[in-house]
C-alpha positions in Angstrom: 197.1 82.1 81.2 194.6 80.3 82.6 193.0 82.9 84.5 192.9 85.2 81.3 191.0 82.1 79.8 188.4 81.6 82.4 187.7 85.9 82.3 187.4 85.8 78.9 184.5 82.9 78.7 182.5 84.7 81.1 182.6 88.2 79.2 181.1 85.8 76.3 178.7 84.1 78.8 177.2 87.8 80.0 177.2 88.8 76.4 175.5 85.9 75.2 172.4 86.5 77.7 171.5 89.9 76.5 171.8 89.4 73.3 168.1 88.8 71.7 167.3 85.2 70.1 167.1 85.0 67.1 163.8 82.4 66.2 160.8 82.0 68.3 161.7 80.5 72.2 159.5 78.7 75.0 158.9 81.1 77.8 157.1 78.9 79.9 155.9 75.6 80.7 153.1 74.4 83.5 153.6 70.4 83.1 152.4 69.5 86.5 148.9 71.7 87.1 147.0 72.0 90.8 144.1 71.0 89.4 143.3 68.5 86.0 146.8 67.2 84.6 144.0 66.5 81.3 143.4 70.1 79.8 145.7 71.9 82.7 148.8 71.9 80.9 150.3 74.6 79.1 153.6 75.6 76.4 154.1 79.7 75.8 156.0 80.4 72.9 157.4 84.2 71.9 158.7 85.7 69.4 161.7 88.2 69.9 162.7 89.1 66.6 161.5 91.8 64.2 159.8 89.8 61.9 156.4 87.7 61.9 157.7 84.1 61.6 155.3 81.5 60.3 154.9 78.1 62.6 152.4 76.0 60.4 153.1 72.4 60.8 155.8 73.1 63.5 156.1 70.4 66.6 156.1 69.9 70.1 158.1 66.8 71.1 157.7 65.5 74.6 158.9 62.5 76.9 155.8 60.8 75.9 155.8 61.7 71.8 157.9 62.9 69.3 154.5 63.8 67.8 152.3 65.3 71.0 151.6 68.4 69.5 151.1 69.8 65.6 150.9 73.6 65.5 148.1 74.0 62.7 148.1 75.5 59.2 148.6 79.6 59.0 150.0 79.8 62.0 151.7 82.8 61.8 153.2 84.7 65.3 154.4 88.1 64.6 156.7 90.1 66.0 157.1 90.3 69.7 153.9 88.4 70.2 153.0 85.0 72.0 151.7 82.1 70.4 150.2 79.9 73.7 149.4 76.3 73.0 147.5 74.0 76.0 146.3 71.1 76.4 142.7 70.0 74.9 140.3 71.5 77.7 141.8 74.5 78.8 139.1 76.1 78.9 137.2 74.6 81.8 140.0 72.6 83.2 143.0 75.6 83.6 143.8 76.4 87.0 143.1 80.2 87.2 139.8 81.3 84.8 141.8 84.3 84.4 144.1 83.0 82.3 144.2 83.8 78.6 142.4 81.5 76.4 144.4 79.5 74.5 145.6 79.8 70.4 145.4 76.3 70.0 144.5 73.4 72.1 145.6 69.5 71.2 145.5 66.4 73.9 149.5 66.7 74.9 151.1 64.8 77.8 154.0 66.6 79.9 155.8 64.1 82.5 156.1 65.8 85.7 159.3 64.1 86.5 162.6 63.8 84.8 160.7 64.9 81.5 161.2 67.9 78.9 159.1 69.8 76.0 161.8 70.6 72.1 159.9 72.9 69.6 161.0 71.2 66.2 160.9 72.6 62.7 161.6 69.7 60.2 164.9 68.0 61.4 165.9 71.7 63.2 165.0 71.6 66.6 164.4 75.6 67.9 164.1 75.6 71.4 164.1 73.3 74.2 163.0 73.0 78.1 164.1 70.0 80.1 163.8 69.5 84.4 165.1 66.5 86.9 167.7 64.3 86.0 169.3 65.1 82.6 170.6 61.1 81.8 166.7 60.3 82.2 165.6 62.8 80.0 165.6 61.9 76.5 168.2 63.3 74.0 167.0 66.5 72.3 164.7 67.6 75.2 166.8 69.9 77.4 169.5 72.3 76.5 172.7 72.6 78.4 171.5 71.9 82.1 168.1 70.8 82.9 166.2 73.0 85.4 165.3 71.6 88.8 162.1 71.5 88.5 158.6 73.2 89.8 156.3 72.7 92.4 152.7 71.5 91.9 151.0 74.8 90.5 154.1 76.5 89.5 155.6 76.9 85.8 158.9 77.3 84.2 159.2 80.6 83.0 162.2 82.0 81.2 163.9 84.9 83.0 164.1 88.6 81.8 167.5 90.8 81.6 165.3 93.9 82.0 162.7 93.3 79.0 164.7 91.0 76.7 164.6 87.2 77.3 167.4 85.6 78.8 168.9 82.6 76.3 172.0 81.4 77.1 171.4 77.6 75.7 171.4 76.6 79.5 167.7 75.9 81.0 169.3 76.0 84.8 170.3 79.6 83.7 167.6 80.9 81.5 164.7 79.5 83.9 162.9 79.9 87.3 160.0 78.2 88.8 157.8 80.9 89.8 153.7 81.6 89.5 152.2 81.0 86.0 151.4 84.6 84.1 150.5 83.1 80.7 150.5 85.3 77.2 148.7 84.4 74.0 148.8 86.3 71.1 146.1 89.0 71.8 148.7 90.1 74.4 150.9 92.1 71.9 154.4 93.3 72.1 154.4 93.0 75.9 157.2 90.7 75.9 160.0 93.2 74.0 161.9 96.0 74.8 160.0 99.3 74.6 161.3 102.8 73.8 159.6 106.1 73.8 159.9 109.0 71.7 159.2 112.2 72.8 157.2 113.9 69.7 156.5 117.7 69.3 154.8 119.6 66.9 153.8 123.5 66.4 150.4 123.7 64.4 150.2 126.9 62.7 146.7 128.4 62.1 143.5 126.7 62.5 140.3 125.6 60.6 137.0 126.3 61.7 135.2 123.0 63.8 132.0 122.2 63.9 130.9 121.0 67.1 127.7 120.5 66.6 124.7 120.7 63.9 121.1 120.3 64.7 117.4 120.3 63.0 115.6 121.4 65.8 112.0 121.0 64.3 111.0 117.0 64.5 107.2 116.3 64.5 107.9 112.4 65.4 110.3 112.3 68.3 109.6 108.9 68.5 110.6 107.4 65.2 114.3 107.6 64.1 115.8 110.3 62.3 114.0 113.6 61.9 110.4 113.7 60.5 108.5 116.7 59.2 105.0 116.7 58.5 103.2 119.1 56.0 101.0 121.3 56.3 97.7 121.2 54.2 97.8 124.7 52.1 100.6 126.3 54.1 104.4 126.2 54.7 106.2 124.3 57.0 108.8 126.0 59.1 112.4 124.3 59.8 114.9 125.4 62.1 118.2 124.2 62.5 121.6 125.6 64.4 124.9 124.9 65.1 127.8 125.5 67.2 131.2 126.8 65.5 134.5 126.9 67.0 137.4 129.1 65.4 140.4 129.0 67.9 141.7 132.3 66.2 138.4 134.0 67.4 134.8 133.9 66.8 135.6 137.0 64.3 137.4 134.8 62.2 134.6 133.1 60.8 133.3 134.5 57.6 130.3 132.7 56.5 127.8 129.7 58.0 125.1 128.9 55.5 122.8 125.7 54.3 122.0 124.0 51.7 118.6 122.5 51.0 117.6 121.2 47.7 120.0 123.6 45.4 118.5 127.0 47.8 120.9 128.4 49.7 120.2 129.7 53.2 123.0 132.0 55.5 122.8 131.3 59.4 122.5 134.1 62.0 125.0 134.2 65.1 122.5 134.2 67.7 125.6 134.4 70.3 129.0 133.8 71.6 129.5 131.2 74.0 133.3 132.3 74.7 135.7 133.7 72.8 136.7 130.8 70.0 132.6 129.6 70.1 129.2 130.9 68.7 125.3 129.5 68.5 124.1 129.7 65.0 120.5 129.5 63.7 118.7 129.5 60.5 115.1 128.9 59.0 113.9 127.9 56.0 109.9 127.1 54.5 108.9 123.8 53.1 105.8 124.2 50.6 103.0 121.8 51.6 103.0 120.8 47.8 107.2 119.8 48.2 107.6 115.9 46.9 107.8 113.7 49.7 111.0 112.1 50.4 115.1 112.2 51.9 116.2 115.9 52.3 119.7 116.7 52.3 121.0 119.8 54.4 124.4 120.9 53.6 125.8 122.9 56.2 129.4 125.0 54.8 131.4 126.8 57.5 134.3 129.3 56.0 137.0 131.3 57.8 139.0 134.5 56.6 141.0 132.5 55.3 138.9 130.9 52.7 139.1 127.3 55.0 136.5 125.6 55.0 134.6 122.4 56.7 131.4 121.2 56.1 128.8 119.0 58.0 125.7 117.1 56.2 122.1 116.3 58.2 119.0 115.0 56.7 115.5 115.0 57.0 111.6 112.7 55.5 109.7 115.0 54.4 106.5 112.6 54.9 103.8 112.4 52.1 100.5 114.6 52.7 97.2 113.1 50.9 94.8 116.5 51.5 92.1 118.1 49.4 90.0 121.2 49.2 86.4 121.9 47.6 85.3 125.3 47.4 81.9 124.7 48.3 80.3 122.4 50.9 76.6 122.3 48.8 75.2 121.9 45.6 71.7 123.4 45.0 70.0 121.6 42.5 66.5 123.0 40.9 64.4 121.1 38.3 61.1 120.2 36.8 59.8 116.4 37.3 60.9 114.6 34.1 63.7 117.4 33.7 67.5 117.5 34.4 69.0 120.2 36.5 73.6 120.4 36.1 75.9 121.9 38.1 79.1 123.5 35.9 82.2 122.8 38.0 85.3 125.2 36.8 89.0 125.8 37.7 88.3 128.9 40.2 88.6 128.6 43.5 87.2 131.8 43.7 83.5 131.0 42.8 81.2 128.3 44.3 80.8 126.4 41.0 82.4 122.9 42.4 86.3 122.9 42.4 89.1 120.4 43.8 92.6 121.7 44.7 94.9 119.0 45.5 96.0 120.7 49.2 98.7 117.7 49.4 102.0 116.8 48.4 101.4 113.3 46.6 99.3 112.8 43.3 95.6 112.1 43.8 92.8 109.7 42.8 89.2 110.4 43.8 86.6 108.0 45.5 82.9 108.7 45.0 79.7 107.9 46.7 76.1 109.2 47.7 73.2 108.6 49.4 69.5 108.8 47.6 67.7 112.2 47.9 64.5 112.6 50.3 61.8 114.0 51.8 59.6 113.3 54.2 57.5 111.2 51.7 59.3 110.7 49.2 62.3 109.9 47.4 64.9 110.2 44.4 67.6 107.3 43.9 70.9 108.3 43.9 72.0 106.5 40.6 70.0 109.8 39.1 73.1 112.1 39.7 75.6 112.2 36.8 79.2 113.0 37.5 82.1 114.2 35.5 85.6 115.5 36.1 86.0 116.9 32.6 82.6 118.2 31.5 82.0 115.2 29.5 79.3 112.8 30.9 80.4 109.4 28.6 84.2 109.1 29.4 86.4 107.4 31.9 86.2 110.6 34.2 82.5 110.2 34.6 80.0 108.1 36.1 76.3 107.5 37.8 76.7 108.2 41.9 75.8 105.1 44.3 76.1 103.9 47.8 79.4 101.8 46.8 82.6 104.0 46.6 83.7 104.1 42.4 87.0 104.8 42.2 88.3 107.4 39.3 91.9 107.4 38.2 92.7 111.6 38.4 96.5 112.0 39.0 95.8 115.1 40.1 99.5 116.4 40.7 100.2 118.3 43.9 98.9 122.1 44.0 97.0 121.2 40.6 93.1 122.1 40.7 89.9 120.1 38.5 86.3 121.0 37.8 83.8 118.3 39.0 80.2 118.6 37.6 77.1 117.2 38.5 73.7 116.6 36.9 70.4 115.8 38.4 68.0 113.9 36.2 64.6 114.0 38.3 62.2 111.0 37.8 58.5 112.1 36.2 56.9 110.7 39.0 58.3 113.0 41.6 56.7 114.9 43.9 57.5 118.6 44.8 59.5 119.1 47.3 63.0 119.6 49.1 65.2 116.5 48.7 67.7 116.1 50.7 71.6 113.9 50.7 74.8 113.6 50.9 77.9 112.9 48.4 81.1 111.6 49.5 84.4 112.3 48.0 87.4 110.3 49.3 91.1 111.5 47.6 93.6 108.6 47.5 97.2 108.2 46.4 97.7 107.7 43.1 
């Protein structure tokens, strides 16, 4: 009877050891370091059950405090992670700088000797650790028998039955002294037992990929994103391709276009680079007189199966201050004491005095000249009239000089304006040819 007794307590004792704990555990303990016994010692806690347990305000009682360390406030360890507390100075003062840095450091003191560590939650005490003599350690601070002990360098660490912590209530069972391999909590789920799942799965039919989309025209390499400068008086060209990949054939694809600014554009194969993969490339024409600004281009790739993907690329379009006069000379002819006009109008076709606005941004006008001469004499240039609008006495006009006058136009993009000029000659004047020059400076609006 006896002997059926003794069997039977050690079919509980194996089952006991592989059966996972069920609150968080020490795994290890490094009380007497190589180096600094201030900032060198360490307590690695685990959690082996399937649910994140909350520590705040939890305790480490020692040989030398009830007290020595508080585990802080939302101190949460979930599951199968580590939670590693040290002493204050870890950092510098840990044996091995490869070591993890710890959760949370506090001054503790472990006794090297005859000592043990109890993790305590109120009045329950979870776990505890004890080594040397078990009637010098104090009550509460070992469990079952008290391990051994370590050498100088070495830690207790709990002992594995293949991934799962060994717990059997018995620290001379459940640890060894062997070479520190500390865990905190960045470490994971290292510490439980893993399984793998083999996972299949049959995709059916495919969508067309993009692989790549491009604008190819970029007239400031250096500046990020994609810049394109106008053209004064002419269209910009803008290429653009793509790569497409269909894995049901490059046949499969119906229809690669773009989108820019509400106009659609289609994109031309320009070849196949296997059988599933071709080079697309398109062009479109930017107006020099196009506003200035962010340009969206939509790109919409559809298979024969009405799938579809899309892909999005954008573009400045920068801002283009440019003018245009259709005539480079005015010929004025007049009597002494007599005026002489030029008629602007709104055809560029003619040589009476015209301004196109060659840009892409509204424009104000600058203005100023130079007096008329000849070799002996002269006729001062605040005797030229100006107007923008035919009408001498309003805010569009005004008497030339060598100061710039600045004229408010808002001459919108494209848009075109008469500018007419009078010559009032002095009575004094002598015959001759007078020459100068007037300036016309266009400015943003």
């Amino acid at each position: 009877m006896k002997r059926i007794f003794l069997q039977l307590m050690m079919f509980l004792i194996i089952i006991e050891a592989v059966t996972a704990a069920d609150n968080i555990m020490i795994t290890q303990i490094l009380y007497d370091p190589m180096n600094s016994e201030a900032g060198g010692e360490a307590v690695e806690l685990f959690n082996p059950t399937s649910s994140a347990i909350d520590i705040s305000g939890w305790l480490l009682a020692t040989e030398t405090s009830s007290t020595d360390a508080t585990l802080p406030a939302n101190t949460i360890v979930g599951s199968g992670n580590y939670f590693l507390v040290t002493d204050a100075g870890w950092s510098v003062s840990k044996d091995d700088v490869s070591w993890p840095e710890s959760d949370y450091e506090e001054i503790m003191t472990l006794t090297n000797t005859d000592a043990g560590i109890a993790l305590i939650n109120g009045t329950n005490t979870i776990d505890s650790v004890g080594w040397g003599t078990a009637l010098n350690i104090g009550a509460g601070l070992y469990e079952g028998i008290p391990h051994g002990g370590s050498s100088a360098g070495e830690s207790l660490v709990r002992v594995k039955n293949g991934s799962i912590y060994v717990d059997t209530n018995n620290n001379l069972n459940d640890f060894t002294a062997a070479t520190p391999n500390f865990h905190n909590s960045s470490f994971g789920n290292a510490g439980q037992s893993n399984s793998e799942i083999i996972v299949m799965a049959m995709v059916e039919g495919s969508f067309p990929v993009i692989n790549s989309f491009t604008i190819l025209t970029d007239d400031d390499s250096n500046s990020a994103g994609i810049q394109i400068n106008p053209v004064p008086k002419q269209n910009k060209t803008v290429e653009m391709e793509t790569v497409v990949t269909h894995y049901s054939g490059n046949d499969y694809v119906s229809s690669v276009a773009i989108t820019v600014d509400g106009i659609n554009f289609d994109m031309v194969k320009q070849s196949e680079l296997n059988s599933t993969s071709s080079l697309y490339n398109a062009e479109f024409n930017m107006s020099y007189y196009d506003s200035a600004g962010n340009y969206a281009v939509d790109l919409i790739v559809t298979d024969n199966g009405n799938f579809s993907v899309n892909s999005s690329k954008s573009f400045e379009y920068s801002s283009l201050i440019a003018m245009e006069l259709d005539t480079n000379s005015l010929q004025f002819s007049a009597m002494p004491g007599m005026s002489s006009e030029l008629i602007g109008d709104n055809d560029l076709a003619n040589t009476n005095l015209t301004i196109q606005n060659t840009g892409n941004s509204a424009l104000d006008m600058e203005l100023s000249g130079t007096n008329l001469t000849t070799s002996n004499d002269v006729i001062e240039v605040s005797n030229i009239q100006y107007t923008f609008n035919g009408d001498y006495n309003n805010s569009l006009a005004g008497t030339l000089s060598y100061s710039k006058q600045a004229k408010q136009l808002g001459m919108d993009a494209a848009s075109v304006m008469p500018l007419s000029f009078k010559l009032n000659v002095p009575t004094a004047t002598a015959p001759g040819n007078y020459t100068g020059t007037i300036t016309l400076i266009a400015v943003k609006s």
